[in-house]
ZAVEX-25365 format. One record per residue: residue in three letters; x, y, z of N, C-alpha, C, CB in turn; residue number from 0; chain. Coordinates in pm, 1 decimal. Glycine has a CB too. Example, Ala and Ser with C-alpha at 12.3 -4.5 7.8 and 13.67 -1.06 7.14 Angstrom:
! residues 2
<node resn="ALA" n_x="1319.0" n_y="-569.0" n_z="780.0" ca_x="1230.0" ca_y="-450.0" ca_z="780.0" c_x="1320.0" c_y="-330.0" c_z="780.0" cb_x="1130.8" cb_y="-447.3" cb_z="904.6" resi="0" chain="A"/>
<node resn="SER" n_x="1285.0" n_y="-225.0" n_z="708.0" ca_x="1367.0" ca_y="-106.0" ca_z="714.0" c_x="1290.0" c_y="3.0" c_z="787.0" cb_x="1408.4" cb_y="-59.8" cb_z="572.5" resi="1" chain="A"/>
//
This chain:
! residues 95
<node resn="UNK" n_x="3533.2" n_y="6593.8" n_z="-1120.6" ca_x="3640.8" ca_y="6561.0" ca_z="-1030.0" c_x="3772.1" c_y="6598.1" c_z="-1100.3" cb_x="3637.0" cb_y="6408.8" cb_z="-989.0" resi="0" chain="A"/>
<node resn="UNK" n_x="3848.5" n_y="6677.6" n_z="-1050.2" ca_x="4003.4" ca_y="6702.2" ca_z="-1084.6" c_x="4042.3" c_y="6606.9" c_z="-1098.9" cb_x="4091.5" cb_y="6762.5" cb_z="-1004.9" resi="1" chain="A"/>
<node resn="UNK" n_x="4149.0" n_y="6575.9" n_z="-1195.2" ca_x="4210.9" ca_y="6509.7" ca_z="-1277.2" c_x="4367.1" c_y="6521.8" c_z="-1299.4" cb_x="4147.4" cb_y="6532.3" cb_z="-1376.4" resi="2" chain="A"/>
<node resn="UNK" n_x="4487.2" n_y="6463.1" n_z="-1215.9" ca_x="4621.4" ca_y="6493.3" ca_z="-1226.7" c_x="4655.0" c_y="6480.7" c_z="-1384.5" cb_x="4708.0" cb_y="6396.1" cb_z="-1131.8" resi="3" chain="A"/>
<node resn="UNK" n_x="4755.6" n_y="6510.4" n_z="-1368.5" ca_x="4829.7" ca_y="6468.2" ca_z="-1539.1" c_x="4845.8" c_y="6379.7" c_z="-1548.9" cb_x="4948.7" cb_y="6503.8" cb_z="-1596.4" resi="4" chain="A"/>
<node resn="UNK" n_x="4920.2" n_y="6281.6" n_z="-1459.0" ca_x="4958.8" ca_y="6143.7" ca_z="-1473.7" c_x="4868.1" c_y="6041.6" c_z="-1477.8" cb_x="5035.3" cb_y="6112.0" cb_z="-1383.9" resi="5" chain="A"/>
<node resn="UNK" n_x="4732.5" n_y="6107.9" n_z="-1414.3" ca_x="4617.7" ca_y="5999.3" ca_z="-1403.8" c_x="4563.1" c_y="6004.0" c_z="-1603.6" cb_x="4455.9" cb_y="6072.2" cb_z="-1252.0" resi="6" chain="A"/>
<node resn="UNK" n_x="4541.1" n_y="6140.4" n_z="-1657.4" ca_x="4522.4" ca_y="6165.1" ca_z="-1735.2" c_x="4622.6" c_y="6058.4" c_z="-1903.7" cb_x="4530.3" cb_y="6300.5" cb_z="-1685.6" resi="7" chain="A"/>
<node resn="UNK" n_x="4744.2" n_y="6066.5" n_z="-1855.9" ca_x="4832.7" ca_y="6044.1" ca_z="-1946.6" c_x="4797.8" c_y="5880.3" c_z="-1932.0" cb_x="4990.3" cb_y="6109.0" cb_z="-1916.9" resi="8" chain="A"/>
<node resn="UNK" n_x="4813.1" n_y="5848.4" n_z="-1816.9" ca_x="4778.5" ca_y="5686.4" ca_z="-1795.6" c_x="4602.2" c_y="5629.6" c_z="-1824.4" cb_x="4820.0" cb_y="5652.7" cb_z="-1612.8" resi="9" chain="A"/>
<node resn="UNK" n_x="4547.9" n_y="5725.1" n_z="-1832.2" ca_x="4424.9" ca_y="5683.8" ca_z="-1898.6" c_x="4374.5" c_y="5693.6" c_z="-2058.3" cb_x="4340.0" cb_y="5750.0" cb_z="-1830.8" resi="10" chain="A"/>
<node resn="UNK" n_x="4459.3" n_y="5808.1" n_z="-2127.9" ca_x="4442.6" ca_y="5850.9" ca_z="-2270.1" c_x="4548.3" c_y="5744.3" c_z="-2368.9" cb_x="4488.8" cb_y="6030.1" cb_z="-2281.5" resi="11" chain="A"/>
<node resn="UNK" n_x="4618.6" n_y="5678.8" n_z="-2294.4" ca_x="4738.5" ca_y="5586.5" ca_z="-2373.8" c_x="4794.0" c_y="5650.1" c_z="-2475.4" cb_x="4692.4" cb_y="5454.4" cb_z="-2438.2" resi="12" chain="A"/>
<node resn="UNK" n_x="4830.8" n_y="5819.5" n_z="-2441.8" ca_x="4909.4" ca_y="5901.1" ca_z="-2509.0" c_x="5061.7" c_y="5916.2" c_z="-2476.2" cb_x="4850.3" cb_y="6013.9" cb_z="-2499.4" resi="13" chain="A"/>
<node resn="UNK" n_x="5108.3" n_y="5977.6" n_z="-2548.6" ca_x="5248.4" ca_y="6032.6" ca_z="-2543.2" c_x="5275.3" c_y="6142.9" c_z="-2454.6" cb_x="5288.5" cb_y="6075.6" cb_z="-2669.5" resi="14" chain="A"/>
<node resn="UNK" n_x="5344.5" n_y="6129.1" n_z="-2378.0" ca_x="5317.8" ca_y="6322.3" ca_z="-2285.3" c_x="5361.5" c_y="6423.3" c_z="-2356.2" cb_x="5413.3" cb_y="6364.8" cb_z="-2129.2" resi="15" chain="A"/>
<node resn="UNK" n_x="5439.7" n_y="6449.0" n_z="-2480.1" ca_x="5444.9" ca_y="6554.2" ca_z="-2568.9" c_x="5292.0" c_y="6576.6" c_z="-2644.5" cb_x="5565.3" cb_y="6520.5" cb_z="-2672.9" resi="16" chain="A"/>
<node resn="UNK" n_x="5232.5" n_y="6469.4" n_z="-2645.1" ca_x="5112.0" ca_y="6543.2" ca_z="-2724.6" c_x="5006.1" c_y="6538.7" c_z="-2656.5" cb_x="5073.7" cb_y="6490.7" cb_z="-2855.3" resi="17" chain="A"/>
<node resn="UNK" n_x="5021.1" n_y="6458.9" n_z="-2509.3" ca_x="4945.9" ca_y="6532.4" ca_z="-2399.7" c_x="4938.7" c_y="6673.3" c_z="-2387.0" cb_x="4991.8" cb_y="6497.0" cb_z="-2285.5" resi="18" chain="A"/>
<node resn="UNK" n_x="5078.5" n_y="6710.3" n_z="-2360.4" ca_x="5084.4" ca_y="6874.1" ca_z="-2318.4" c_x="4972.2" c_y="6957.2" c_z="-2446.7" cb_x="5291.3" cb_y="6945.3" cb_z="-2335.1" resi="19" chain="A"/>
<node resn="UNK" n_x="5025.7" n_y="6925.9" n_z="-2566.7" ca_x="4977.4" ca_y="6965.8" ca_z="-2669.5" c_x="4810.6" c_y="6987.3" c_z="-2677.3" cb_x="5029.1" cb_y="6879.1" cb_z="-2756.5" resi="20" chain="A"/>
<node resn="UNK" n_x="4744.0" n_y="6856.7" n_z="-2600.1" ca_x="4597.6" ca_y="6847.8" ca_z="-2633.0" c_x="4592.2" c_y="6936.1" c_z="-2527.3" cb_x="4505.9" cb_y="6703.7" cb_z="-2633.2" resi="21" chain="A"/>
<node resn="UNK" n_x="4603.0" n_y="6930.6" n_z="-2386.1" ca_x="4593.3" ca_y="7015.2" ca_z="-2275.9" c_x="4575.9" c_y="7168.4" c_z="-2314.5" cb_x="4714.5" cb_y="6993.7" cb_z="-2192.2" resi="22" chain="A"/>
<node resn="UNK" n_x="4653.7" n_y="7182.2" n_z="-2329.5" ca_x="4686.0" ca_y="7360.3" ca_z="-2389.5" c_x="4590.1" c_y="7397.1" c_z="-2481.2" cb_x="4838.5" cb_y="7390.8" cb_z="-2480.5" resi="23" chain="A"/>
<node resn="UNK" n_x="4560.6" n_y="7319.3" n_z="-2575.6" ca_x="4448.2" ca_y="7342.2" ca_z="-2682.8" c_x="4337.6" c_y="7319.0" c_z="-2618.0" cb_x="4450.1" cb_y="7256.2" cb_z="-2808.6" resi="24" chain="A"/>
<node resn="UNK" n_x="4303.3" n_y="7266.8" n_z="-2521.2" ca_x="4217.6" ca_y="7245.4" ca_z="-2471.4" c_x="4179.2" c_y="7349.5" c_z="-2318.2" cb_x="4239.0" cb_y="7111.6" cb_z="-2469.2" resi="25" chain="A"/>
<node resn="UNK" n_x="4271.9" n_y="7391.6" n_z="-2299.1" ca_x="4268.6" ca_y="7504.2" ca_z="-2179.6" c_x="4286.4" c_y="7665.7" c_z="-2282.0" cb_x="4436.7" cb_y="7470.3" cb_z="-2041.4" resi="26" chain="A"/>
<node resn="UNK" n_x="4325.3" n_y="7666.6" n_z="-2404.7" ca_x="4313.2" ca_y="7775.2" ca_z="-2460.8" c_x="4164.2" c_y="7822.7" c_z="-2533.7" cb_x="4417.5" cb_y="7767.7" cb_z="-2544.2" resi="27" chain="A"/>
<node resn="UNK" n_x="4116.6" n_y="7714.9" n_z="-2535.2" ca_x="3940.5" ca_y="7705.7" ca_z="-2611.1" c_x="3834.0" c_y="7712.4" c_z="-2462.0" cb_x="3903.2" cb_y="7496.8" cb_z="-2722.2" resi="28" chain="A"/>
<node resn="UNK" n_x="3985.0" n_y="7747.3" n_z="-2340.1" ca_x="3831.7" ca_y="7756.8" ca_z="-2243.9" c_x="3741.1" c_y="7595.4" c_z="-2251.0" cb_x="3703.5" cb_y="7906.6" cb_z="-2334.6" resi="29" chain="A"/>
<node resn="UNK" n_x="3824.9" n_y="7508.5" n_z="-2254.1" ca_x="3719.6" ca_y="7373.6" ca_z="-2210.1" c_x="3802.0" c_y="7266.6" c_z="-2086.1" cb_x="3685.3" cb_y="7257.5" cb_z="-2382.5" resi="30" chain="A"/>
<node resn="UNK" n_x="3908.1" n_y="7332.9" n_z="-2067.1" ca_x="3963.9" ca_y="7269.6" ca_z="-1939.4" c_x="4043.2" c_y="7372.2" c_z="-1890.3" cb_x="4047.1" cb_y="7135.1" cb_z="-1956.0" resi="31" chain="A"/>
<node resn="UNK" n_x="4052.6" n_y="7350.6" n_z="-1765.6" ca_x="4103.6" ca_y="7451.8" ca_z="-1718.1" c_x="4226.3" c_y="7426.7" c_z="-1536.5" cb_x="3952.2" cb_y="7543.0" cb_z="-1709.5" resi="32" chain="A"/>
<node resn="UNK" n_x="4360.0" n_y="7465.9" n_z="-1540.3" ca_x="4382.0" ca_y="7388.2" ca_z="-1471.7" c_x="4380.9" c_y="7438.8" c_z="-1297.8" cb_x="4494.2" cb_y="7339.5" cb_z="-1532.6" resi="33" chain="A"/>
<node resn="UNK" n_x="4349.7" n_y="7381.0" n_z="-1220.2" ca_x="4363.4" ca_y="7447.1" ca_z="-1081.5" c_x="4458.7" c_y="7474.4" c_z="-1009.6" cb_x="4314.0" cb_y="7398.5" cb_z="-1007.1" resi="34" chain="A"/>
<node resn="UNK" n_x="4486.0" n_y="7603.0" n_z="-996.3" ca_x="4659.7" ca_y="7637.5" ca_z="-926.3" c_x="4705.5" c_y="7584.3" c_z="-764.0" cb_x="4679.3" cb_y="7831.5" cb_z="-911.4" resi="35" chain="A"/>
<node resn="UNK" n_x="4601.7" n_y="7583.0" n_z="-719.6" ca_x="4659.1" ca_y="7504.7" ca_z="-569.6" c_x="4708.4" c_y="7308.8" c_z="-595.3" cb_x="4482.2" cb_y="7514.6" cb_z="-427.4" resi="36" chain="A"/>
<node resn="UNK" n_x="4618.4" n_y="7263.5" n_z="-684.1" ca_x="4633.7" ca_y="7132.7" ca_z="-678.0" c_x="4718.0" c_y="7114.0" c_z="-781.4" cb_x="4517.4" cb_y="7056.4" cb_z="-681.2" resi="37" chain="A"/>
<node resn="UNK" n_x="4723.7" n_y="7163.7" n_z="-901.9" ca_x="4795.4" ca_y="7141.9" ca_z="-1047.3" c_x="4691.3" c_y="7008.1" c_z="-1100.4" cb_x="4999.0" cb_y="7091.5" cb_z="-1032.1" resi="38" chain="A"/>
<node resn="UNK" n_x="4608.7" n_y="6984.5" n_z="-1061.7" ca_x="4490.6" ca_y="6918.0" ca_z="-1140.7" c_x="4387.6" c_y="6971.0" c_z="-1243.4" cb_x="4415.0" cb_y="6874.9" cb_z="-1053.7" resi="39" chain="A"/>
<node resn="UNK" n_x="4361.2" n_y="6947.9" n_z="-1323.9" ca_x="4245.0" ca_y="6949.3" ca_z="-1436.6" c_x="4101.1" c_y="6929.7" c_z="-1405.4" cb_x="4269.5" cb_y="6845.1" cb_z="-1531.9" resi="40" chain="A"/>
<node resn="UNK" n_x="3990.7" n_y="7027.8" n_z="-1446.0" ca_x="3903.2" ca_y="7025.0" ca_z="-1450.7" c_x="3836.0" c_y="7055.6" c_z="-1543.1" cb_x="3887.4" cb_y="7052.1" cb_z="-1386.7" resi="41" chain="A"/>
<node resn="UNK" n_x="3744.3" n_y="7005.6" n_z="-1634.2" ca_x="3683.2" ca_y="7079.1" ca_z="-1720.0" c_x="3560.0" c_y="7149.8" c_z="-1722.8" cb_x="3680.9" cb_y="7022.1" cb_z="-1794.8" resi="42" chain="A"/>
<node resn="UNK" n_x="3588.5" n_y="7303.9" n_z="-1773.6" ca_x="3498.2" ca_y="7413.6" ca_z="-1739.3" c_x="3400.7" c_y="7361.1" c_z="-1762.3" cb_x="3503.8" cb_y="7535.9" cb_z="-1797.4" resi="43" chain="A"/>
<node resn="UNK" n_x="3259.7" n_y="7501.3" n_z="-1720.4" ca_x="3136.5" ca_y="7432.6" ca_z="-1800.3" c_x="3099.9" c_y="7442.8" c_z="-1968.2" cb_x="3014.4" cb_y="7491.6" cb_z="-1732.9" resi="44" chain="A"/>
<node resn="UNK" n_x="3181.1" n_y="7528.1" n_z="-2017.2" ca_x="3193.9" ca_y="7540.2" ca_z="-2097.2" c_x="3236.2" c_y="7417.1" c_z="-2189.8" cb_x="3242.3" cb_y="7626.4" cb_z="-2080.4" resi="45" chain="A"/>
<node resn="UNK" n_x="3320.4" n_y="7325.6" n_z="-2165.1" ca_x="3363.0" ca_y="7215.9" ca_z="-2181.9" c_x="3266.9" c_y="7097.2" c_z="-2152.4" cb_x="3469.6" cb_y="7215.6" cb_z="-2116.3" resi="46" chain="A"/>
<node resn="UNK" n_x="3211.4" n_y="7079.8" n_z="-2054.3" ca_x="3079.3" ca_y="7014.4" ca_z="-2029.3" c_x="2957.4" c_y="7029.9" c_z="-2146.3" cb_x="3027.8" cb_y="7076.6" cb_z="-1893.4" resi="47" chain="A"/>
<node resn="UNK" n_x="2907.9" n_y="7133.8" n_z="-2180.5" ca_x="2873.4" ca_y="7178.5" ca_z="-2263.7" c_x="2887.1" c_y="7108.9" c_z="-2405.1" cb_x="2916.9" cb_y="7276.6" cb_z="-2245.0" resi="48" chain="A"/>
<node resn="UNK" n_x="3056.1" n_y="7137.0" n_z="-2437.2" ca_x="3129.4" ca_y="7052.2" ca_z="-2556.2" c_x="3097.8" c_y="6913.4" c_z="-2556.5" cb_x="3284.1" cb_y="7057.0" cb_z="-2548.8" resi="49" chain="A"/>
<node resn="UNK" n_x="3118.5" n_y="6864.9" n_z="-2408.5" ca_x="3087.7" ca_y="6696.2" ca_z="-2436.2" c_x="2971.3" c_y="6626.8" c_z="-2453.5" cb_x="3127.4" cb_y="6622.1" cb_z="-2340.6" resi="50" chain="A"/>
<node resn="UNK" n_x="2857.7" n_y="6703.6" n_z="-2365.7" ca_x="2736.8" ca_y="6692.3" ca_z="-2421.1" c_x="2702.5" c_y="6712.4" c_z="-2570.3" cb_x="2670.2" cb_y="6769.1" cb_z="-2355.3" resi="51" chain="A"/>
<node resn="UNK" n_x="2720.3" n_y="6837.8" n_z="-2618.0" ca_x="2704.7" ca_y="6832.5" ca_z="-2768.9" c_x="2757.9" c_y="6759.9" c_z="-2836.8" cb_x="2728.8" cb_y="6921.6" cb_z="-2826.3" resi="52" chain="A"/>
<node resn="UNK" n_x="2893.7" n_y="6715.1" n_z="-2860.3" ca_x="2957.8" ca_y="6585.8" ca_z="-2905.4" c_x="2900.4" c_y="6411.9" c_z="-2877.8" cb_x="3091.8" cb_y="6601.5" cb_z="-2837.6" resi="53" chain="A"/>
<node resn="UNK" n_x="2854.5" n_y="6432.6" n_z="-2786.6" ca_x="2794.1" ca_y="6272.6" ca_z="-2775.3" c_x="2634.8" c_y="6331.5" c_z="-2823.2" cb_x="2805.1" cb_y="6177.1" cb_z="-2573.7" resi="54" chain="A"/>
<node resn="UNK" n_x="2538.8" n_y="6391.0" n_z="-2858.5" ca_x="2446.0" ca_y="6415.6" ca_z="-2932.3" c_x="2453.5" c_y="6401.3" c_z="-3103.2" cb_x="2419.8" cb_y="6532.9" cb_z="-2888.4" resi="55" chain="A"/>
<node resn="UNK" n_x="2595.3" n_y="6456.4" n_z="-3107.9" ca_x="2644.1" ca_y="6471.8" ca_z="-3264.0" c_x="2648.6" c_y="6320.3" c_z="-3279.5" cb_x="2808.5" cb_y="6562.3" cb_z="-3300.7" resi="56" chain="A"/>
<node resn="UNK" n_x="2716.5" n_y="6206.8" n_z="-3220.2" ca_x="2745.0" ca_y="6131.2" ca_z="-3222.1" c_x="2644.4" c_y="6042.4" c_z="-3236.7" cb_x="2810.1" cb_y="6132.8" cb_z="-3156.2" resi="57" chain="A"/>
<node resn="UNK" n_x="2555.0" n_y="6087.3" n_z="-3143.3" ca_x="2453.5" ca_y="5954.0" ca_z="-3107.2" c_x="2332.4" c_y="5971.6" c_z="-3253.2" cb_x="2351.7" cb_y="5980.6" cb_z="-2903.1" resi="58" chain="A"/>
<node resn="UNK" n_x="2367.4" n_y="6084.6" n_z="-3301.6" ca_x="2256.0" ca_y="6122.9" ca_z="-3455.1" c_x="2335.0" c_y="6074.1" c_z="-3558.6" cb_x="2216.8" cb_y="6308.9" cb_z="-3500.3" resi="59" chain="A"/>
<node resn="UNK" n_x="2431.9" n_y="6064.6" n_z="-3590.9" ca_x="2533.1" ca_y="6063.1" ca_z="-3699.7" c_x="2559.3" c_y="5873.7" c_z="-3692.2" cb_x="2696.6" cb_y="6185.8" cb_z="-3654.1" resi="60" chain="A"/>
<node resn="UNK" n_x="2565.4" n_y="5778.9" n_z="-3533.9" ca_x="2571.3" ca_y="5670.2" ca_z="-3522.7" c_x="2438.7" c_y="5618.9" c_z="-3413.0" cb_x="2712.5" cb_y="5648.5" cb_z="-3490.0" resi="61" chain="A"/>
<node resn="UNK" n_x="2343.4" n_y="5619.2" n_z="-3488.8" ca_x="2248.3" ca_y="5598.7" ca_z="-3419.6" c_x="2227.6" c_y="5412.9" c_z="-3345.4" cb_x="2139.5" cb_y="5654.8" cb_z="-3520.8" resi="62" chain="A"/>
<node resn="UNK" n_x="2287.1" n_y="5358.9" n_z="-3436.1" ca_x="2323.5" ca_y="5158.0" ca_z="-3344.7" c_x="2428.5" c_y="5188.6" c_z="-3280.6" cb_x="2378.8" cb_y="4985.0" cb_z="-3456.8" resi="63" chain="A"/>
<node resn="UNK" n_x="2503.6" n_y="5288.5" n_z="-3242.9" ca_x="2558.7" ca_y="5286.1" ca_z="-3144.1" c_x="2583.4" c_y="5378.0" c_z="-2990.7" cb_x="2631.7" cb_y="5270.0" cb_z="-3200.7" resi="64" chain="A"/>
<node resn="UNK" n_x="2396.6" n_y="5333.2" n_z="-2940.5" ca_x="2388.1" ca_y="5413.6" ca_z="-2817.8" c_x="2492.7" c_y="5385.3" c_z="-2709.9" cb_x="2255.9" cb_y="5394.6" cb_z="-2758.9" resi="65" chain="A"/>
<node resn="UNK" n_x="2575.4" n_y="5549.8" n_z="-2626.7" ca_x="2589.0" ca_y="5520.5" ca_z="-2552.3" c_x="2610.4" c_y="5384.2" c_z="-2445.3" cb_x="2544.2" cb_y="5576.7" cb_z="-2560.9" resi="66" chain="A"/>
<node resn="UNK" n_x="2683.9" n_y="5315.2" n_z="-2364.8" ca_x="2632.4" ca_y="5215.5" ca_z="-2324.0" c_x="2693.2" c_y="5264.6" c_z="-2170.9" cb_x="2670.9" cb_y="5072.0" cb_z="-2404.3" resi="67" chain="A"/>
<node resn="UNK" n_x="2641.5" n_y="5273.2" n_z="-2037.3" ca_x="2637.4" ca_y="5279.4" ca_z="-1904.7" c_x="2749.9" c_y="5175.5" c_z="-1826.5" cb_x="2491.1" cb_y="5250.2" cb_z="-1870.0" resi="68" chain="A"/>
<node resn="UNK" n_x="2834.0" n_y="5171.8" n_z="-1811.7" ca_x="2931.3" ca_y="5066.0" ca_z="-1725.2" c_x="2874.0" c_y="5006.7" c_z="-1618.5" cb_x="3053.5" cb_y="5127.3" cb_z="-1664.8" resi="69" chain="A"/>
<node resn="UNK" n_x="2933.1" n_y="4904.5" n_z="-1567.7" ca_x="2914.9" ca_y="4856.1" ca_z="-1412.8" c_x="2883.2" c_y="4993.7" c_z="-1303.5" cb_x="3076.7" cb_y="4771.2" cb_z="-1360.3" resi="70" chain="A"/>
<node resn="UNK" n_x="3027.1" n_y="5031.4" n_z="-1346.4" ca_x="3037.9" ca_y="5147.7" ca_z="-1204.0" c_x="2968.1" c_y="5282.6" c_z="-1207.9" cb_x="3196.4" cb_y="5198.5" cb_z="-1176.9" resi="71" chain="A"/>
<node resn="UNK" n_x="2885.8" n_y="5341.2" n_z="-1342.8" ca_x="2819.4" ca_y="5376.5" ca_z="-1334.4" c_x="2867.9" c_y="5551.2" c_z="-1325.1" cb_x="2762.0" cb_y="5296.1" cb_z="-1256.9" resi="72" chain="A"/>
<node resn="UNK" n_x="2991.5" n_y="5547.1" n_z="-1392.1" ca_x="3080.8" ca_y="5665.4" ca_z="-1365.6" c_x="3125.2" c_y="5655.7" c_z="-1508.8" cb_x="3204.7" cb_y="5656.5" cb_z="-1237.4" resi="73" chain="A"/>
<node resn="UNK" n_x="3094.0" n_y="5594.1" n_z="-1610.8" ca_x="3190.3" ca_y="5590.5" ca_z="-1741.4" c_x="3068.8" c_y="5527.5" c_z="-1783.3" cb_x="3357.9" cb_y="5506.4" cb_z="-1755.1" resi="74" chain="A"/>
<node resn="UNK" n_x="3095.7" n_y="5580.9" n_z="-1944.5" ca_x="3049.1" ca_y="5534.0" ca_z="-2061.1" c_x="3103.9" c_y="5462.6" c_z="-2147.9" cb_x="3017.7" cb_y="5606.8" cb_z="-2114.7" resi="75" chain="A"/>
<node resn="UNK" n_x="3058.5" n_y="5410.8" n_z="-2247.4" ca_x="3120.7" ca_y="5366.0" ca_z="-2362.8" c_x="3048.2" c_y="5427.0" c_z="-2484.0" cb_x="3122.7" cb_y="5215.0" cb_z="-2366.0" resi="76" chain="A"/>
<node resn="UNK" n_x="3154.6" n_y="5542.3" n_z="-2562.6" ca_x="3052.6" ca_y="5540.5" ca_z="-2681.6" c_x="3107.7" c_y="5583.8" c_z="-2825.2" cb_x="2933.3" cb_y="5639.5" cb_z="-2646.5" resi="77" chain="A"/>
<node resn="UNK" n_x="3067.8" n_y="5509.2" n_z="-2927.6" ca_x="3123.4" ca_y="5461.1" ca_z="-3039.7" c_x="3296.0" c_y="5446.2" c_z="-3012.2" cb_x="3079.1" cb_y="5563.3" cb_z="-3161.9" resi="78" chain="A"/>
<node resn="UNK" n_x="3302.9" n_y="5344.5" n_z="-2911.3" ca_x="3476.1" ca_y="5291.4" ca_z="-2889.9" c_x="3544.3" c_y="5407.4" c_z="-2817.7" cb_x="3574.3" cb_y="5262.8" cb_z="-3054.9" resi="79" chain="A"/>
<node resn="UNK" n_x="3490.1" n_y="5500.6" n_z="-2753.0" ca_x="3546.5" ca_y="5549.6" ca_z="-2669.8" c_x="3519.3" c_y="5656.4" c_z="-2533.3" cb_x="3606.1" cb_y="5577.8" cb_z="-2739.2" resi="80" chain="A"/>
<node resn="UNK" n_x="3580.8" n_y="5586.1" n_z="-2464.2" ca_x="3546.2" ca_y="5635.6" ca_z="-2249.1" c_x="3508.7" c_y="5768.1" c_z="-2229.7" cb_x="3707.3" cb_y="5635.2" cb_z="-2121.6" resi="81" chain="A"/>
<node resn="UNK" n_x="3412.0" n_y="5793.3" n_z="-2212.9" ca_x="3365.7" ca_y="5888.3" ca_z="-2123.8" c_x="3335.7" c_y="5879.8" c_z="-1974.2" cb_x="3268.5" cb_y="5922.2" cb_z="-2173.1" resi="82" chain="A"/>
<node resn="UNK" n_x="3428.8" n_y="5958.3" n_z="-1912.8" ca_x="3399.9" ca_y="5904.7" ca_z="-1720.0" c_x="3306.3" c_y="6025.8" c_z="-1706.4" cb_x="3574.3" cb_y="5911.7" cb_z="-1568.3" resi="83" chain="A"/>
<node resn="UNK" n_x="3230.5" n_y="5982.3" n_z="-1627.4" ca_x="3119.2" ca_y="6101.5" ca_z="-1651.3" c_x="3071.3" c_y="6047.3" c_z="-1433.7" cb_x="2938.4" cb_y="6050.7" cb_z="-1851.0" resi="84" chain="A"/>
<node resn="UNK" n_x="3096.7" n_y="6156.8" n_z="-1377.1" ca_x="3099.0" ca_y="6114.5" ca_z="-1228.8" c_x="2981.0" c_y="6153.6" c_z="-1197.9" cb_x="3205.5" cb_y="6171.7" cb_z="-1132.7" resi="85" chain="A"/>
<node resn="UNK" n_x="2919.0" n_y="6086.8" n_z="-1069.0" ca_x="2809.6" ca_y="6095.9" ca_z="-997.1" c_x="2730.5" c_y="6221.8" c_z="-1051.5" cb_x="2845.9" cb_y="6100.9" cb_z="-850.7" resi="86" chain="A"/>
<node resn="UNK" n_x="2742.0" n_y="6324.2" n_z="-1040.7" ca_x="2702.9" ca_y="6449.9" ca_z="-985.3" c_x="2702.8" c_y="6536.3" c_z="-1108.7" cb_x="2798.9" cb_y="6502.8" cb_z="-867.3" resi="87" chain="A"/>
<node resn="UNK" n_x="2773.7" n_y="6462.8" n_z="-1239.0" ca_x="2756.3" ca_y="6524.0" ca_z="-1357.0" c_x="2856.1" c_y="6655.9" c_z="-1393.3" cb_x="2614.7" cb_y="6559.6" cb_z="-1355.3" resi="88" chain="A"/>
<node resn="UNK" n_x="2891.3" n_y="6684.3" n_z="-1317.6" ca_x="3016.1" ca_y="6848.7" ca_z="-1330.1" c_x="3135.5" c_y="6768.4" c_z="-1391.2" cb_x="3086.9" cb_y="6949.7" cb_z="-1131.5" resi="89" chain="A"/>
<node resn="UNK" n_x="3207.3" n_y="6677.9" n_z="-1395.0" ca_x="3303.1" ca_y="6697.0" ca_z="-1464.4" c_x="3308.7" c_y="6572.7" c_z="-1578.2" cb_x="3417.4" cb_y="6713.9" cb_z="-1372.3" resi="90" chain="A"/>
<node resn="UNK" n_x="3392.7" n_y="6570.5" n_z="-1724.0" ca_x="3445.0" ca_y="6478.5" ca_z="-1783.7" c_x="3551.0" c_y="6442.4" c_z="-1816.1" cb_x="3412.6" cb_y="6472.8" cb_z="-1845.8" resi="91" chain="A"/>
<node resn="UNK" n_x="3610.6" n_y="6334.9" n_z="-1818.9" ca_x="3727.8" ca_y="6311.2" ca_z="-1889.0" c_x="3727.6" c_y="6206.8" c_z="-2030.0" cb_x="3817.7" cb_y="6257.8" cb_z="-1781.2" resi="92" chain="A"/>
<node resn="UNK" n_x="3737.3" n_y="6234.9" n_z="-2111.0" ca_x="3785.0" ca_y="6122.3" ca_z="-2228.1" c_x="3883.7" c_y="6041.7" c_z="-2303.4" cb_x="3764.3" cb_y="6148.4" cb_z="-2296.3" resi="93" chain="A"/>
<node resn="UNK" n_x="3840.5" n_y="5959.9" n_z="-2337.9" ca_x="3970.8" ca_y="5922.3" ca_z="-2431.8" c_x="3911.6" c_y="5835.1" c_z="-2508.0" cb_x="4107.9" cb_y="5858.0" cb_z="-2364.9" resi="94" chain="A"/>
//
């Protein structure tokens, strides 16, 4: 699911100078990418990819601390930090 900036900035409890900063580094590595009709964020599959491998790295390296599934069933918790991970599996956001 696309992702505004402001939803983004209000969910990462960042600074918007080093928002822009992660964004860009993160749309220059090809793992987000932004959509020109909406000006929302999505992350490629390529980026999908990234987050999967990162929570594998994670879950081997901190093995007492699986993953844990939320109420809503759209977010994770893992080793202290959110992964929204939506219905249908195509997109992530973190912080």
């Amino acid at each position: 699911m696309p992702q505004a900036k402001t939803y983004i900035l209000r969910n990462t409890n960042t600074s918007f100078k080093l928002l822009e900063s992660y964004l860009l580094q993160l749309q220059t590595s090809d793992l987000l990418e932004l959509q020109p009709k909406t000006k929302k964020y999505l992350t490629t599959k390529e980026g999908q990819k990234f987050i999967e491998a990162w929570i594998k790295l994670k879950t081997m390296l901190y093995p007492q601390e699986i993953p844990v599934l939320t109420k809503n069933k759209k977010c994770t918790i893992h080793n202290n930090q959110f992964i929204a991970v939506p219905a249908n599996n195509t997109n992530y956001v973190t912080h």
